[in-house]
C-alpha positions in Angstrom: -22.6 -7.4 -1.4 -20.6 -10.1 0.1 -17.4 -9.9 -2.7 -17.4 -5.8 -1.5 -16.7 -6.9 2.1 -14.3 -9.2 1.0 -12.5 -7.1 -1.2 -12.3 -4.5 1.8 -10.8 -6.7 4.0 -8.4 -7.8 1.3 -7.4 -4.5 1.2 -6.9 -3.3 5.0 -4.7 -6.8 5.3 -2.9 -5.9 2.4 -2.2 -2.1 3.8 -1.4 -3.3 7.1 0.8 -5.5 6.0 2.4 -3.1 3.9 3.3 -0.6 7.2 4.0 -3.3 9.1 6.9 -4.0 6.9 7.9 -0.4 6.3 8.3 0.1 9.7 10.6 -2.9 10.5 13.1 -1.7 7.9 12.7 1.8 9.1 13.3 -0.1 12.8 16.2 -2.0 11.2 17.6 1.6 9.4 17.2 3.1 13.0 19.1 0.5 14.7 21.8 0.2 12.0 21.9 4.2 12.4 22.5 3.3 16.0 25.3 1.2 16.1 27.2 4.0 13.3 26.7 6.4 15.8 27.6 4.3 19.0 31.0 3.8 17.2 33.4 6.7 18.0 37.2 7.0 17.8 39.2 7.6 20.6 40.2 11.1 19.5 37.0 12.4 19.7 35.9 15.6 21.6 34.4 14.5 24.9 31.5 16.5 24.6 31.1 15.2 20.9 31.7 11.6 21.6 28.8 12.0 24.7 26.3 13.1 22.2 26.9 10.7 19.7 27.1 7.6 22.4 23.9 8.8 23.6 22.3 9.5 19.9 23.5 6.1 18.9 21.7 4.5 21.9 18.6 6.5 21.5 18.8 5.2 17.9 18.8 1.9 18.8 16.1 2.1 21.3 13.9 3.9 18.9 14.4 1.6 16.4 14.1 -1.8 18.4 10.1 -0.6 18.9 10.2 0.0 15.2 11.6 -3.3 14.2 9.5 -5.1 16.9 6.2 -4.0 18.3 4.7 -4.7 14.8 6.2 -8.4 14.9 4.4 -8.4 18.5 1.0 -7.3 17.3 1.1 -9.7 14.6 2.1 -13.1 17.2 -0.1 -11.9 20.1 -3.1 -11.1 17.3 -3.0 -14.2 15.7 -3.7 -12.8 12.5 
């Protein structure tokens, strides 16, 4: 009885752990994403280069509570 509660709790660490890390590099992609679309010539359309500045910043935002609040969790958790 006692190795099947140990071997559930292996396995809820080792999943949580697991999306923790997917979503920092989907945070990271997200960010990176960001910064591609924050970067826009000077000939650009107005209107275009608006939408893509503002993209590339929600982008980033997006993606800094990807990369981050599961970095949080796991200092404020102490786990």
């Amino acid at each position: 009885m006692n190795t099947e509660f140990g071997e559930l709790a292996q396995t809820r660490y080792r999943s949580r752990t697991r999306r923790r890390r997917v979503y920092v590099v989907v945070g990271v992609l997200l960010i990176a994403l960001g910064y591609y679309l924050m970067a826009v010539s000077p000939q650009a359309v107005s209107d275009w280069a608006l939408l893509r500045a503002m993209g590339g910043l929600a982008c980033i935002v997006i993606g800094f509570g990807f990369a981050i609040l599961p970095l949080l969790s796991t200092w404020t958790n102490d786990q």
